[in-house]
LUMDREN-476659 format. One record per residue: residue number from 1; residue in one letter; chain; z, x, y of N, C-alpha, C in turn. Coordinates in steps of 0.02 Angstrom, whole numbers, plus 32768, in hexadecimal, padded with zeros to 4 digits. Atoms other than C-alpha are relative to their C-alpha. Last residue first. Example, Ala and Ser with C-alpha at 12.3 -4.5 7.8 and 13.67 -1.06 7.14 Angstrom:
BEGIN
<num 2 residu s chaine A n.Z 7FFD n.X 7FD6 n.Y 7FC5 ca.Z 8165 ca.X 82AC ca.Y 7FCB c.Z 8025 c.X 7FD9 c.Y 8037>
<num 1 residu a chaine A n.Z 8000 n.X 802D n.Y 7FC5 ca.Z 8186 ca.X 8267 ca.Y 7F1F c.Z 8000 c.X 802D c.Y 803C>
END
This chain:
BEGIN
<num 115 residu x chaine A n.Z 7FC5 n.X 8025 n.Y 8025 ca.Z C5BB ca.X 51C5 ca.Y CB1A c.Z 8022 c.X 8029 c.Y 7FE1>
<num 114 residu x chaine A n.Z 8009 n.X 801E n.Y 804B ca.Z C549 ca.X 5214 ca.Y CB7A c.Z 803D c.X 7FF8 c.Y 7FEF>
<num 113 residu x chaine A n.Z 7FFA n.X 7FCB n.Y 803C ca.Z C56F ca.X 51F7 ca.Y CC34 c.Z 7FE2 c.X 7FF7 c.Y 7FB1>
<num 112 residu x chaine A n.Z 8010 n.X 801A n.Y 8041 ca.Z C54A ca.X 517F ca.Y CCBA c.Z 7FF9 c.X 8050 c.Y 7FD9>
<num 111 residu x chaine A n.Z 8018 n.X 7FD3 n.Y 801A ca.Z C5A0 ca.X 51B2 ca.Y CD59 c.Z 7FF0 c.X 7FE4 c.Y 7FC3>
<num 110 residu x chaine A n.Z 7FD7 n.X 7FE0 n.Y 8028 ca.Z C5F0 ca.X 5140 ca.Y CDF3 c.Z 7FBD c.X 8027 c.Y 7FBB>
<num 109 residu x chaine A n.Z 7FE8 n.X 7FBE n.Y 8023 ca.Z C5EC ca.X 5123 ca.Y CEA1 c.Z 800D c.X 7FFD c.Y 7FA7>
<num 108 residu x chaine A n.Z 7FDC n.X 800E n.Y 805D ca.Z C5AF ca.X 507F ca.Y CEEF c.Z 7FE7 c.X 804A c.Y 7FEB>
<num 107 residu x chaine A n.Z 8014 n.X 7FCE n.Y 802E ca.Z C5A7 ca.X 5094 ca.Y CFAB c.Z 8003 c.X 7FF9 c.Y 7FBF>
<num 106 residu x chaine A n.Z 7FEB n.X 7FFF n.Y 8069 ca.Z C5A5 ca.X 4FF9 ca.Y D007 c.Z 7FF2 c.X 8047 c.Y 7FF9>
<num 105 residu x chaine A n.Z 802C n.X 7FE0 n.Y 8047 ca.Z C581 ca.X 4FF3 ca.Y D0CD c.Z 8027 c.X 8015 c.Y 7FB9>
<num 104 residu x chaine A n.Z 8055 n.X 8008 n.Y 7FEF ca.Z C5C6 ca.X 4F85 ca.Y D167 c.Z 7FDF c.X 8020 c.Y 7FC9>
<num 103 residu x chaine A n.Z 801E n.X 7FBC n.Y 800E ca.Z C675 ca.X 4F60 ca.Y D124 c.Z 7FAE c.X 7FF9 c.Y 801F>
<num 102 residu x chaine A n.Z 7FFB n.X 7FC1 n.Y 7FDA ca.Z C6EB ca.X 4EDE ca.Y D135 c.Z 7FE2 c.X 804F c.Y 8019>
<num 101 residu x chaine A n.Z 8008 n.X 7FB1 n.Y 8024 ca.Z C6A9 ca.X 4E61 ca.Y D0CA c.Z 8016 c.X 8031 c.Y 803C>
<num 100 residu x chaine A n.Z 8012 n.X 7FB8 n.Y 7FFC ca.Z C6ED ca.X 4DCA ca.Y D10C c.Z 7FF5 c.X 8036 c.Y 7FCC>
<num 99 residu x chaine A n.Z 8010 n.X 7FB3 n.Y 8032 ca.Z C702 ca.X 4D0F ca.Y D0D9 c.Z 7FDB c.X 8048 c.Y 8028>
<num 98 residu x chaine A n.Z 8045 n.X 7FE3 n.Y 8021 ca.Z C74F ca.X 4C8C ca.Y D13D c.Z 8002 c.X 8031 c.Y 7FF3>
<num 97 residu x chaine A n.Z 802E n.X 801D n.Y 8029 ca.Z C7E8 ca.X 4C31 ca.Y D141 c.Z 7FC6 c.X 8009 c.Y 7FF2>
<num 96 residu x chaine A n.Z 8014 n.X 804C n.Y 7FFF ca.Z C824 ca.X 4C31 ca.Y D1F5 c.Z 7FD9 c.X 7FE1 c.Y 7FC4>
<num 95 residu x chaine A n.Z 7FD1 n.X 802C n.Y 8010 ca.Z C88F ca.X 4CC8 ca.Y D1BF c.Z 8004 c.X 7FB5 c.Y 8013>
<num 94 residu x chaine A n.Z 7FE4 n.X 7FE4 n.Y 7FCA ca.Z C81A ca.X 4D3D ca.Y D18A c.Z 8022 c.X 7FA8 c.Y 8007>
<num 93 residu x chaine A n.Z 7FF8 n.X 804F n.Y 8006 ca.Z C7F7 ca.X 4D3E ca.Y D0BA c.Z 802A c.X 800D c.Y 8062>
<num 92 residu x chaine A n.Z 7FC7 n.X 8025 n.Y 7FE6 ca.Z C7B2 ca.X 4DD1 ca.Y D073 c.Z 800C c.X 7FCB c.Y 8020>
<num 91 residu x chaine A n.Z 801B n.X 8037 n.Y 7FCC ca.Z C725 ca.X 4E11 ca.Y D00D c.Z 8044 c.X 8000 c.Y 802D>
<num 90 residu x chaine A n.Z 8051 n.X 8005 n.Y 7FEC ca.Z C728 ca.X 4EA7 ca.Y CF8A c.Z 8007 c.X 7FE3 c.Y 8049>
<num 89 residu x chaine A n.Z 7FE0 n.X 7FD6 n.Y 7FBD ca.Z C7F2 ca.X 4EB4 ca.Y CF67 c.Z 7FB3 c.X 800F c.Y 802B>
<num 88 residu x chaine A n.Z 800F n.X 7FC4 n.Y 8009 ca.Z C7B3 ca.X 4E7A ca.Y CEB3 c.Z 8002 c.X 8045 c.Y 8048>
<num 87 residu x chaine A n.Z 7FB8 n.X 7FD5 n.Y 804B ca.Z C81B ca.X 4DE0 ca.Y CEBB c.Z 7FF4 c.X 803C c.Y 7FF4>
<num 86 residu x chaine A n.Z 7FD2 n.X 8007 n.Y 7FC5 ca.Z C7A2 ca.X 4DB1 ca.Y CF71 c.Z 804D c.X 8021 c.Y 7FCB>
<num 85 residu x chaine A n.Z 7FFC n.X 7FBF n.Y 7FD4 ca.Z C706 ca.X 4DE6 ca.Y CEED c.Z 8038 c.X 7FEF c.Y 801F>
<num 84 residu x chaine A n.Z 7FEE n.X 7FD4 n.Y 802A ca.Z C740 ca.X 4D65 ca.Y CE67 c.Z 7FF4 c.X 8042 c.Y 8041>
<num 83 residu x chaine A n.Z 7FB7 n.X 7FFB n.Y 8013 ca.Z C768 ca.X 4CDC ca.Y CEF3 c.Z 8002 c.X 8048 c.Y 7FD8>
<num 82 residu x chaine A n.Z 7FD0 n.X 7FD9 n.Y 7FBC ca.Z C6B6 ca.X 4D08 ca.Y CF58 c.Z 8056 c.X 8006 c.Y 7FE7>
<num 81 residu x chaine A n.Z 8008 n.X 7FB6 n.Y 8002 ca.Z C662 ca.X 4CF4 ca.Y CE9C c.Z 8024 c.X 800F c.Y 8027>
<num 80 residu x chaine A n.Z 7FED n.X 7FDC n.Y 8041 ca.Z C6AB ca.X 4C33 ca.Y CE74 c.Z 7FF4 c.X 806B c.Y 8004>
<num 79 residu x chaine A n.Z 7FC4 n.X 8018 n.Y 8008 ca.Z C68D ca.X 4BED ca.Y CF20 c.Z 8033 c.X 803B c.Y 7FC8>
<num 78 residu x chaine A n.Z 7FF3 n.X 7FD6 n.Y 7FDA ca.Z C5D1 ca.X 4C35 ca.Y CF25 c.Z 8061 c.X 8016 c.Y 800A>
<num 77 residu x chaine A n.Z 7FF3 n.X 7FB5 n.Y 8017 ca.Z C5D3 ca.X 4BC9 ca.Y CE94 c.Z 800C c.X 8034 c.Y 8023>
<num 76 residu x chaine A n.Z 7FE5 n.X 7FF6 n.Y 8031 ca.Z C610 ca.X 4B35 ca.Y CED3 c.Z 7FFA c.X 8052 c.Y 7FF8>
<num 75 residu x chaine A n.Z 7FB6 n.X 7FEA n.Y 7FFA ca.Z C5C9 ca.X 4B3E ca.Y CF7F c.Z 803A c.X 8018 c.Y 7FB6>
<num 74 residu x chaine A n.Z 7FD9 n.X 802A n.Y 8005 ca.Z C4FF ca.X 4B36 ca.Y CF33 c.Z 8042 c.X 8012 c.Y 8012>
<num 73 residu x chaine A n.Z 7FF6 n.X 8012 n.Y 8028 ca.Z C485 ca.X 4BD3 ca.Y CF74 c.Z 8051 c.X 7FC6 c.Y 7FD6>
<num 72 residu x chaine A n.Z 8013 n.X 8037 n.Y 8011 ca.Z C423 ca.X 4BF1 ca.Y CFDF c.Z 7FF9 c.X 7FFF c.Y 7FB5>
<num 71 residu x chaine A n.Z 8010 n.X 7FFA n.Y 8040 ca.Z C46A ca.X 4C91 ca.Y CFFA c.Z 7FEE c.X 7FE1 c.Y 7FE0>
<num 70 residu x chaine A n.Z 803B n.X 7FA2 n.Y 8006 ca.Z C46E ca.X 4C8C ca.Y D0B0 c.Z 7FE5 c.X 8003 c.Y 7FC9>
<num 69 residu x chaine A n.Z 8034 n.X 8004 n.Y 7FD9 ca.Z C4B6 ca.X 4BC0 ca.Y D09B c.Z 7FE7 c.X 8047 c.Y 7FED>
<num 68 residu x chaine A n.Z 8029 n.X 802D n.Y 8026 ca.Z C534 ca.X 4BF8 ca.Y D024 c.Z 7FCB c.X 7FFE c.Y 8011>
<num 67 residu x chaine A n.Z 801B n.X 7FC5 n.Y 802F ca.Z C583 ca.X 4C71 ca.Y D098 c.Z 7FCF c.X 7FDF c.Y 7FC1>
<num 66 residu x chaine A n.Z 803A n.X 7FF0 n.Y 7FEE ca.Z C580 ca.X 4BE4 ca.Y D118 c.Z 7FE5 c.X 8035 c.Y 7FD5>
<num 65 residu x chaine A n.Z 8025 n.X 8033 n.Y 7FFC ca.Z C5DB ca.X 4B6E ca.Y D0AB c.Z 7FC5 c.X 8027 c.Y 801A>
<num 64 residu x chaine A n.Z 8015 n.X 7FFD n.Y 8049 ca.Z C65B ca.X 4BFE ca.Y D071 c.Z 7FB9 c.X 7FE5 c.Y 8014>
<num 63 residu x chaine A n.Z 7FCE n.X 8042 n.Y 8017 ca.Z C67A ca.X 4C12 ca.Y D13C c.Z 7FDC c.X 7FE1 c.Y 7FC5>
<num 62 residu x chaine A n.Z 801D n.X 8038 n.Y 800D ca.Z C648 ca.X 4CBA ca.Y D179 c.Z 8026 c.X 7FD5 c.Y 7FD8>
<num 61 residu x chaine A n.Z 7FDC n.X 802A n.Y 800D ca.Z C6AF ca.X 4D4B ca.Y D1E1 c.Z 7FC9 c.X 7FC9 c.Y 7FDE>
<num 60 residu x chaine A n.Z 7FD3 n.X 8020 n.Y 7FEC ca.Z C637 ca.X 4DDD ca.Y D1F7 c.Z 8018 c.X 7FC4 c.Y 7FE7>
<num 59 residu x chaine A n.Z 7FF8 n.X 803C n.Y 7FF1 ca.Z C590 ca.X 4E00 ca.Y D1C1 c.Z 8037 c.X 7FD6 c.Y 802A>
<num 58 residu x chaine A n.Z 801E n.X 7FEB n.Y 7FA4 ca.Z C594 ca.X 4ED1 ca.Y D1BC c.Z 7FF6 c.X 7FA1 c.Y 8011>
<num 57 residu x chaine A n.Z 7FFB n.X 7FB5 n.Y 7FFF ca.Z C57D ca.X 4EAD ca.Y D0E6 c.Z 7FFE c.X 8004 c.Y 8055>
<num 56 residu x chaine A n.Z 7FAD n.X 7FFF n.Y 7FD0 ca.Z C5A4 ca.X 4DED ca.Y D0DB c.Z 8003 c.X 804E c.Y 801B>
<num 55 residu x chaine A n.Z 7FFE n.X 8036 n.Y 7FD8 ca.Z C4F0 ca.X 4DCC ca.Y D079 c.Z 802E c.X 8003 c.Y 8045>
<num 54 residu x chaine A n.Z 804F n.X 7FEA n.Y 7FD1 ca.Z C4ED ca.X 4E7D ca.Y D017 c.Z 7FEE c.X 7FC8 c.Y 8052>
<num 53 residu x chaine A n.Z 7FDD n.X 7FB9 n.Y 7FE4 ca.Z C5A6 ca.X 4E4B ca.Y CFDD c.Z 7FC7 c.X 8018 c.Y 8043>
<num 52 residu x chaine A n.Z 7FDC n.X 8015 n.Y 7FCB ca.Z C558 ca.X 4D90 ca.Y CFA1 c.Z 8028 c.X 804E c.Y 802A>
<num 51 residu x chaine A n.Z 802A n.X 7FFB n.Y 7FCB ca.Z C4CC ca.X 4E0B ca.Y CF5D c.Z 803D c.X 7FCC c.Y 8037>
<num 50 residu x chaine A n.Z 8028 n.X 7FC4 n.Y 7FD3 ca.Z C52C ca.X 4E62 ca.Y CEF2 c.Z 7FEB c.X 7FE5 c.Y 8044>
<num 49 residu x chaine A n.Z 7FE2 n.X 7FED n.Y 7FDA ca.Z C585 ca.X 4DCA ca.Y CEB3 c.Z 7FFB c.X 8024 c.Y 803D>
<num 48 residu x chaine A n.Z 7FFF n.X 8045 n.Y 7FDC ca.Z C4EC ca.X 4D7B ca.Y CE70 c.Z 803A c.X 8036 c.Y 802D>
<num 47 residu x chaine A n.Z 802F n.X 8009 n.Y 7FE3 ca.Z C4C4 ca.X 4E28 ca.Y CE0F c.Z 8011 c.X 7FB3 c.Y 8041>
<num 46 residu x chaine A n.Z 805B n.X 7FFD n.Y 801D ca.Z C55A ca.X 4E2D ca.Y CDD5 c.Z 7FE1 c.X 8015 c.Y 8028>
<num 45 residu x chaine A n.Z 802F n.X 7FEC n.Y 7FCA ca.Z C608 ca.X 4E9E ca.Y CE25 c.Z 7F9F c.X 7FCB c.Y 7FD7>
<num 44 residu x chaine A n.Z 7FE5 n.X 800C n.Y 7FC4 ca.Z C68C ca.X 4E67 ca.Y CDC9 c.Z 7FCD c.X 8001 c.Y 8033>
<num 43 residu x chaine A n.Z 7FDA n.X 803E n.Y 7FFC ca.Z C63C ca.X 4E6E ca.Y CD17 c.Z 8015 c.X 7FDC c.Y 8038>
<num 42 residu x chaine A n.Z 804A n.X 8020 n.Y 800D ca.Z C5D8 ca.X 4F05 ca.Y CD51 c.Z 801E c.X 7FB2 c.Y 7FF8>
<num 41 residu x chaine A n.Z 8015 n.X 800B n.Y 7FC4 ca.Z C67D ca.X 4F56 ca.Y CD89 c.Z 7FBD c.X 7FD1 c.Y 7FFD>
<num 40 residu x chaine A n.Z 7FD0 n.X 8029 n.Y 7FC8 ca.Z C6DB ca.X 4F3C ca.Y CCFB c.Z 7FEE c.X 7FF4 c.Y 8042>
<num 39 residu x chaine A n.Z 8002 n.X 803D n.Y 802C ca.Z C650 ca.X 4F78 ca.Y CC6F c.Z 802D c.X 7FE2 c.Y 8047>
<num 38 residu x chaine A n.Z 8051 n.X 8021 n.Y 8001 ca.Z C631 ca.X 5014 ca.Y CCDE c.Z 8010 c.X 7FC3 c.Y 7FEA>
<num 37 residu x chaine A n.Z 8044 n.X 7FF5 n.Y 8013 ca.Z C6EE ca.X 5032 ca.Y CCCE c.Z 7FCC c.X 7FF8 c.Y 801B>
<num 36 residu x chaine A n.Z 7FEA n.X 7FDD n.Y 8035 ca.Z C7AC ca.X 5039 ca.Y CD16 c.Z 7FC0 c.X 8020 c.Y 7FE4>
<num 35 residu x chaine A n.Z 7FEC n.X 800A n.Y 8033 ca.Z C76E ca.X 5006 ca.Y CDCA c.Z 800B c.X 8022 c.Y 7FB3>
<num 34 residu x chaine A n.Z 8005 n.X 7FFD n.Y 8039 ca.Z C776 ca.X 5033 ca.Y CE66 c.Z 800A c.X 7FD3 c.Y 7FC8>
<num 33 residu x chaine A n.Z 7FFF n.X 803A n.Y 8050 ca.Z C75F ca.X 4FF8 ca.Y CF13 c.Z 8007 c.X 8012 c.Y 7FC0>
<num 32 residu x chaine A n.Z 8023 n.X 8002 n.Y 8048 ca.Z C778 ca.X 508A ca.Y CF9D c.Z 8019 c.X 7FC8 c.Y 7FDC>
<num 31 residu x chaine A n.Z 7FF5 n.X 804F n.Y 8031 ca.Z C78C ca.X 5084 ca.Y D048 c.Z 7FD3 c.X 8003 c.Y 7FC9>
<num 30 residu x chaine A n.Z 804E n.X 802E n.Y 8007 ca.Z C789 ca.X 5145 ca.Y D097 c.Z 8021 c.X 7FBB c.Y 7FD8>
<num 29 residu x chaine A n.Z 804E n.X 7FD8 n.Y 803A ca.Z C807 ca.X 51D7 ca.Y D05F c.Z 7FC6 c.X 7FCE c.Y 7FF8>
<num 28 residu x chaine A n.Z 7FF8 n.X 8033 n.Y 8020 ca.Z C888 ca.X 51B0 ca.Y D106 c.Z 7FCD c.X 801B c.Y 7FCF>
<num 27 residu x chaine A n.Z 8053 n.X 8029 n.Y 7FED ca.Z C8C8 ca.X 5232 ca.Y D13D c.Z 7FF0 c.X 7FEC c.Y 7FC5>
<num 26 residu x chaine A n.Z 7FEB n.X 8047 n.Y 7FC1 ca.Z C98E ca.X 525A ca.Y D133 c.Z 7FBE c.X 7FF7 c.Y 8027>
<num 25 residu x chaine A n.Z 8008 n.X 7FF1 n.Y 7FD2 ca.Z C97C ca.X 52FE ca.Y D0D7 c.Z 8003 c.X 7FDE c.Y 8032>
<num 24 residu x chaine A n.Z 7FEE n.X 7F9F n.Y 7FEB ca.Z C9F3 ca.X 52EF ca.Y D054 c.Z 7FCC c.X 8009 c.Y 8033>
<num 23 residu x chaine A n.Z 7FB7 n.X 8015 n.Y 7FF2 ca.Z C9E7 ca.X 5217 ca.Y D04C c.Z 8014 c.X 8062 c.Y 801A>
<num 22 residu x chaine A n.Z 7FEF n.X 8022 n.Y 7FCB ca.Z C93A ca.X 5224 ca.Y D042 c.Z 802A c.X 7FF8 c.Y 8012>
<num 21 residu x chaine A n.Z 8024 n.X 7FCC n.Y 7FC5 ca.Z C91C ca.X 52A3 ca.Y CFC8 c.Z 8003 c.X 7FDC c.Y 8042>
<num 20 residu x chaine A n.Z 7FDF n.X 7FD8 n.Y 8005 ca.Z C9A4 ca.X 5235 ca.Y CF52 c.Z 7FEC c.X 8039 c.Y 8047>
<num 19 residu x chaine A n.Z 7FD7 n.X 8021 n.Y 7FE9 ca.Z C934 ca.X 51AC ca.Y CF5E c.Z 8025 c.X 8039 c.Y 800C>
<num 18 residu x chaine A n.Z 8014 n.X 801F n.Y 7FB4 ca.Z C8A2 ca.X 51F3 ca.Y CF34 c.Z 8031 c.X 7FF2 c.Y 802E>
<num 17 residu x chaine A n.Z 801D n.X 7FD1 n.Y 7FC0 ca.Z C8F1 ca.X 5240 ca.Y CEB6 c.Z 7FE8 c.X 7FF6 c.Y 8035>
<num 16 residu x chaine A n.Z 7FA4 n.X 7FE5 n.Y 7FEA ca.Z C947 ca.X 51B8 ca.Y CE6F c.Z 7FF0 c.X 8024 c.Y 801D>
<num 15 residu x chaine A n.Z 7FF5 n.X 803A n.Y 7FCE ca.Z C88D ca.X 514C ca.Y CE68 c.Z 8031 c.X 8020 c.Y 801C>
<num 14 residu x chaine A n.Z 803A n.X 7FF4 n.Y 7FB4 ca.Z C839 ca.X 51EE ca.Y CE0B c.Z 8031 c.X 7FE4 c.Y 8043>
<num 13 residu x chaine A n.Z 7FEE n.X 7FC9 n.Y 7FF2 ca.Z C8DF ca.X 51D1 ca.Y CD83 c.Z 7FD3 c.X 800E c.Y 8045>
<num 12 residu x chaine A n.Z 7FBA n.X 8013 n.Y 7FD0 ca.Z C8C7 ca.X 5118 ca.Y CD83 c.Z 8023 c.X 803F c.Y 800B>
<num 11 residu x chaine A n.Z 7FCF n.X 7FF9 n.Y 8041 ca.Z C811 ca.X 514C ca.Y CD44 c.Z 8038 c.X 7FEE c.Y 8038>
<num 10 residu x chaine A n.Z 7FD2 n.X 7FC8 n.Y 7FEF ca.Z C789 ca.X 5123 ca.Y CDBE c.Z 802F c.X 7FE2 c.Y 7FDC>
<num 9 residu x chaine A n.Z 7FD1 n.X 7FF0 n.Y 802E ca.Z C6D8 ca.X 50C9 ca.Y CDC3 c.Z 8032 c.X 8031 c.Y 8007>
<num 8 residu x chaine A n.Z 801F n.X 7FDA n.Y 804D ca.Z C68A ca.X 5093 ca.Y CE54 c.Z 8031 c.X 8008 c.Y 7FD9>
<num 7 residu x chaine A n.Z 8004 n.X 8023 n.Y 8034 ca.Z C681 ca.X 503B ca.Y CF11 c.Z 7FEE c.X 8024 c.Y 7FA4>
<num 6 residu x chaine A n.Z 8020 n.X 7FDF n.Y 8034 ca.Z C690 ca.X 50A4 ca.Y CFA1 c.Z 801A c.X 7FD8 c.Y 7FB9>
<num 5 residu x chaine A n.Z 7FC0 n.X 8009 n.Y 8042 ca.Z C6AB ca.X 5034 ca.Y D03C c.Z 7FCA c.X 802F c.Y 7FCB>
<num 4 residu x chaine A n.Z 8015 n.X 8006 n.Y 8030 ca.Z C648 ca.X 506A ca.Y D0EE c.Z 803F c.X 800A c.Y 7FAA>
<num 3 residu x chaine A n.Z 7FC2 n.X 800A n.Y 8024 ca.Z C679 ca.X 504A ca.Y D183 c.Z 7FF5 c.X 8001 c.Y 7FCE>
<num 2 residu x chaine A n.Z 8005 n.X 803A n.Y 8016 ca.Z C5FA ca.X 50AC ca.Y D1F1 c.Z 802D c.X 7FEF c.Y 7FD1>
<num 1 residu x chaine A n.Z 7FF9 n.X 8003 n.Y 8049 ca.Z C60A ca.X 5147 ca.Y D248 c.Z 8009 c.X 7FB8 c.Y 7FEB>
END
């Protein structure tokens, strides 16, 4: 089975349950990312971001410079997205200083409704 994070929308009520079902049966309910909205995740998640995620996906430990490099594309900015994903519990940070995704496959979960 593969490591896979579930990435989507969820109310802070969904999030308690989750939580709650995990704590009463004492398994785990999977690695999940949420956020409040569509609007919050799109913001967090661009298009540029996406793909630094897509880049690190099953990659292992890299060093901003080389994540740049793949994505050929400038340190600054790469700089600026890996901080907002690493605040969004997305990326992480191991303890010689480089960047992980922990995960080998993305799911993005969530439902477009009428309004």
């Amino acid at each position: 089975m593969k490591n896979v994070v579930v990435i989507g929308v969820a109310s802070r009520a969904e999030v308690n349950a989750r939580f709650l079902r995990a704590v009463e049966t004492g398994k785990a309910q999977g690695a999940y990312r949420s956020f409040e909205s569509t609007t919050e995740l799109w913001q967090t998640i661009s298009p540029k971001r996406w793909l630094v995620l897509q880049a690190m996906t099953g990659a292992g430990a890299l060093s901003l410079r080389e994540l740049a490099r793949r994505l050929e594309r400038d340190v600054k900015g790469v700089h600026t997205d890996v901080h907002i994903l690493l605040n969004a519990g997305l990326l992480d940070k191991t303890d010689e200083g480089k960047i992980i995704f922990p995960f080998d496959a993305v799911h993005v979960d969530f439902m477009l409704q009428a309004a």
